[in-house]
N, CA, C and O atoms as a DFTB+ gen file, in Angstrom:
260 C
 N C O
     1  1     -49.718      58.102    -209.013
     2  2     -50.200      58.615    -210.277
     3  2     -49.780      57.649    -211.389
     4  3     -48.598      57.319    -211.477
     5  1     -50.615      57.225    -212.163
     6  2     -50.442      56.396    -213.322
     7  2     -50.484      56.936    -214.648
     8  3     -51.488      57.257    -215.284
     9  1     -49.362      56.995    -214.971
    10  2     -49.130      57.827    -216.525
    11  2     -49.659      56.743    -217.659
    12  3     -49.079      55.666    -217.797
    13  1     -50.764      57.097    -218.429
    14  2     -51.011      56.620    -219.146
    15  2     -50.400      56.078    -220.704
    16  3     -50.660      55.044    -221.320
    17  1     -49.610      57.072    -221.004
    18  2     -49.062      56.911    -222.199
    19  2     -47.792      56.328    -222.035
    20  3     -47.340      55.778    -223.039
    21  1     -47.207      56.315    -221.165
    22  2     -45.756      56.376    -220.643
    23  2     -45.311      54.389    -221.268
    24  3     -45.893      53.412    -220.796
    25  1     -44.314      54.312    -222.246
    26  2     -43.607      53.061    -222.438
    27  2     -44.064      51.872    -221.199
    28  3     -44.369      50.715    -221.488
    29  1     -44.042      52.346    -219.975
    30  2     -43.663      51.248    -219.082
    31  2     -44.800      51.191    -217.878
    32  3     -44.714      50.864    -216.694
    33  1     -45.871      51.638    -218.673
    34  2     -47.212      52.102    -217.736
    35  2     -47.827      50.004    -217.778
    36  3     -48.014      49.181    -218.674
    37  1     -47.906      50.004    -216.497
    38  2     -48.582      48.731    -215.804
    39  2     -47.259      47.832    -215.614
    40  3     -47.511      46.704    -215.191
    41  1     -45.851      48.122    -215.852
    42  2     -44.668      47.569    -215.403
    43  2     -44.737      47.450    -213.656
    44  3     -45.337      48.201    -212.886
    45  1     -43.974      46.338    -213.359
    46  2     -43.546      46.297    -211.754
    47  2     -42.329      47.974    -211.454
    48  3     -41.221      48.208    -211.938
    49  1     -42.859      48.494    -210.853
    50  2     -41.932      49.281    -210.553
    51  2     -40.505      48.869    -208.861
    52  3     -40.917      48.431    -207.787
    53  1     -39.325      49.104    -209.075
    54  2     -38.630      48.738    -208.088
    55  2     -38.640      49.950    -207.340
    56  3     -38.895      50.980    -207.963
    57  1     -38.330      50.041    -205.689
    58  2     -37.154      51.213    -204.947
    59  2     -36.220      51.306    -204.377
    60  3     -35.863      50.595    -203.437
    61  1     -35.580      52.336    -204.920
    62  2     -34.145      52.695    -204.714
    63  2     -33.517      53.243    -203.469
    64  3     -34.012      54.186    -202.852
    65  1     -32.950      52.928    -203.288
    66  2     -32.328      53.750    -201.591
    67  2     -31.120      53.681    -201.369
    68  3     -30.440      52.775    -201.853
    69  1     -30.388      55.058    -200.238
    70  2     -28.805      55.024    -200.277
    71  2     -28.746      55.728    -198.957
    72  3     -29.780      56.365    -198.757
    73  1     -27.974      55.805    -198.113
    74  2     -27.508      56.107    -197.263
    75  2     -26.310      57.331    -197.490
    76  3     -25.114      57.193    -197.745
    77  1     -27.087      58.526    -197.303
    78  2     -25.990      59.677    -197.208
    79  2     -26.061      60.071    -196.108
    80  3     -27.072      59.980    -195.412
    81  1     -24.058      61.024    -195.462
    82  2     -24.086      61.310    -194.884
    83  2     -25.103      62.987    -195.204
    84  3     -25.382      63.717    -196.156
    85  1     -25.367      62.903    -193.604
    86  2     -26.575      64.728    -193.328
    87  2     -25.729      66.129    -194.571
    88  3     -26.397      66.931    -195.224
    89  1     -24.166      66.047    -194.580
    90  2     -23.844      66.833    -195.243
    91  2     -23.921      66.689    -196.469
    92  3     -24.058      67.706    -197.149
    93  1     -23.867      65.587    -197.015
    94  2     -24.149      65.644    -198.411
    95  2     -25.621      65.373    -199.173
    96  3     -25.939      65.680    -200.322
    97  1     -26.291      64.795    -198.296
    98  2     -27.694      65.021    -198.225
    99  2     -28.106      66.736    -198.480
   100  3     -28.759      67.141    -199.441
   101  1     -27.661      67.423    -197.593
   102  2     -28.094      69.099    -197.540
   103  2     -27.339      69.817    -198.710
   104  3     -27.779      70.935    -198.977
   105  1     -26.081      69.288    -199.595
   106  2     -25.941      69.950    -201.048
   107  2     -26.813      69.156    -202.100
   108  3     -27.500      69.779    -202.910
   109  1     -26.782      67.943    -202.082
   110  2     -28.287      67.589    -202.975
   111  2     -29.304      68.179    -203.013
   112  3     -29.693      68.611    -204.099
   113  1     -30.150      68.408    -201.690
   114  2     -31.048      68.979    -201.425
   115  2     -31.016      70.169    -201.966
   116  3     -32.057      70.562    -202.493
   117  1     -30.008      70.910    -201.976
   118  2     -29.703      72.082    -201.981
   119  2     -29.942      72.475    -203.833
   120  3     -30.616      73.283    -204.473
   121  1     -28.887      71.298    -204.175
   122  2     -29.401      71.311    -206.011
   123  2     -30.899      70.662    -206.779
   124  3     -31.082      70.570    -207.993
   125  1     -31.712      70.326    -205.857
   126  2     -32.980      70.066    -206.155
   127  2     -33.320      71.103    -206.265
   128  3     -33.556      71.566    -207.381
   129  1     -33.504      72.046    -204.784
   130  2     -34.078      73.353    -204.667
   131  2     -33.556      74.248    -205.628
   132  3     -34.224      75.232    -205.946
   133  1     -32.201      73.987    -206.244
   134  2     -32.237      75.244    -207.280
   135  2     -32.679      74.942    -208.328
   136  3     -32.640      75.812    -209.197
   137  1     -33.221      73.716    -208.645
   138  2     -33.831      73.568    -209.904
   139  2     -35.028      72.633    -209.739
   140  3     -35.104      71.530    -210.280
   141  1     -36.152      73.285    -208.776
   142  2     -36.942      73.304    -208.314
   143  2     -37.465      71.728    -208.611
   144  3     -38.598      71.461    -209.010
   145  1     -36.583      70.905    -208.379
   146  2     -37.443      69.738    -207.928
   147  2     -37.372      68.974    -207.312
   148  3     -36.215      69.034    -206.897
   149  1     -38.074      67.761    -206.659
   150  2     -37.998      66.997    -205.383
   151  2     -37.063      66.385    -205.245
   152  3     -36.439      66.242    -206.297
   153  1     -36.401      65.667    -203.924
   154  2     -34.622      64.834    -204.089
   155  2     -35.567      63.266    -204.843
   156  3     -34.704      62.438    -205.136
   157  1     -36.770      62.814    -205.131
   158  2     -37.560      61.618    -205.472
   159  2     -37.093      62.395    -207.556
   160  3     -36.111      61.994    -208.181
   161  1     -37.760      63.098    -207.927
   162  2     -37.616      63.238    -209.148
   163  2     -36.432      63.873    -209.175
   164  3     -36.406      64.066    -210.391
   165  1     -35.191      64.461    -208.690
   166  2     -33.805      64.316    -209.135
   167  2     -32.928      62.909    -209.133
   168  3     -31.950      62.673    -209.844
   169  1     -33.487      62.103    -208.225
   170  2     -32.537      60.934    -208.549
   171  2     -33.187      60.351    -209.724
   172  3     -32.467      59.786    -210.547
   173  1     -34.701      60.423    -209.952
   174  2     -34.997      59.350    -211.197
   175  2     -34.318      60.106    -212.412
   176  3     -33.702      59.481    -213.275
   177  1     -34.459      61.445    -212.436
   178  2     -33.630      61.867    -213.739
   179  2     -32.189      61.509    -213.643
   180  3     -31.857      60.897    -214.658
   181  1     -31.315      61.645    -212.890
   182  2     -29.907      61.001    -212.648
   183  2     -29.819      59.578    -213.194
   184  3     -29.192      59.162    -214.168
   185  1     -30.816      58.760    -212.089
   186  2     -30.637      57.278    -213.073
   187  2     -30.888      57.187    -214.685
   188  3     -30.123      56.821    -215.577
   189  1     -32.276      57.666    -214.738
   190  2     -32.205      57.435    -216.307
   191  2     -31.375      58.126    -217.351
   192  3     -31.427      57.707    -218.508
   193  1     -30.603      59.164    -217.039
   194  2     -29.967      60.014    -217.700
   195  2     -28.273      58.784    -217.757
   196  3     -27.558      58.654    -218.751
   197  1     -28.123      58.290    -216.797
   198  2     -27.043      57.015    -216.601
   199  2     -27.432      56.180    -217.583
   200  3     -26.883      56.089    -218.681
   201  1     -28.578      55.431    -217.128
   202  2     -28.402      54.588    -218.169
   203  2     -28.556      54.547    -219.533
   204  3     -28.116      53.716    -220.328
   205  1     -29.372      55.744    -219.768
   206  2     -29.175      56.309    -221.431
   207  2     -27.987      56.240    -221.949
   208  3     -27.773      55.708    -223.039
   209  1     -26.819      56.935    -220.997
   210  2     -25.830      56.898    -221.898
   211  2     -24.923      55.870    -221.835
   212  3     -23.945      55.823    -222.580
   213  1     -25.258      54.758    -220.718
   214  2     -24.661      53.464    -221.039
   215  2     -25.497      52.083    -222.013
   216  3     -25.116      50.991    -222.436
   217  1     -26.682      52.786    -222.055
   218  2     -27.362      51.519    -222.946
   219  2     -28.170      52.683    -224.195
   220  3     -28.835      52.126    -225.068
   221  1     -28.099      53.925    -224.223
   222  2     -29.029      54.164    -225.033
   223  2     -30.217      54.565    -224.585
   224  3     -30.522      54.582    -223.393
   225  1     -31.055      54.957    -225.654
   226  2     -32.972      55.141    -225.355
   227  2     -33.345      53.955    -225.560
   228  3     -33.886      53.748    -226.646
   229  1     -33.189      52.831    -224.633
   230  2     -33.967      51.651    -224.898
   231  2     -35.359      51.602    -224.474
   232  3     -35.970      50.715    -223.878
   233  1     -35.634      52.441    -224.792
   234  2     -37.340      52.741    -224.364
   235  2     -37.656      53.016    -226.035
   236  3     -38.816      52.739    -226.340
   237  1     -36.688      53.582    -227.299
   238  2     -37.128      53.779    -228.335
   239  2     -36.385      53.036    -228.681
   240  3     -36.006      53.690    -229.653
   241  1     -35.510      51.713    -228.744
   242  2     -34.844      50.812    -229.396
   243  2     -33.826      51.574    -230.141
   244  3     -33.377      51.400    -231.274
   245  1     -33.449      52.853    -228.839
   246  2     -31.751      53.765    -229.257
   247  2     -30.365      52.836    -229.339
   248  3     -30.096      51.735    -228.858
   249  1     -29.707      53.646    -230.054
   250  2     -28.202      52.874    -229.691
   251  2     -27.729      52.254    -228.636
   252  3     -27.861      52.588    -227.459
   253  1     -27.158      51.317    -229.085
   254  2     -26.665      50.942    -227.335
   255  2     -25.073      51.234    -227.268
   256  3     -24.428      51.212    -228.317
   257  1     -24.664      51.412    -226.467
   258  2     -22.700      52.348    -226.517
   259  2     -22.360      51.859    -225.390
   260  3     -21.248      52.105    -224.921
């Protein structure tokens, strides 16, 4: 799906990957499902929510800290 409006629409996109063990895989999972969303859109909110608060909204030329 190609978001049209989105800052970074026609950017190279990268992917991310990690190796969990099955048990901690199944409490992630577990906190997706309670806040009903996929383990793909809980890690992208995790990352960007990271680097917001180490660089800012540099998508709106935010503070950087």
């Amino acid at each position: 799906m190609v978001l049209k409006n989105h800052p970074l629409s026609g950017e190279e996109r990268k992917i991310v990957s990690t190796r969990l063990y099955a048990s901690e895989f199944l409490y992630f999972k577990k906190i997706c499902e309670k806040e009903g969303k996929s383990v793909n859109t809980k890690l992208k909110e995790i990352i960007l929510e990271e680097v917001k608060k180490r660089f800012g909204d540099i998508l709106e030329g935010g503070k950087n800290g």
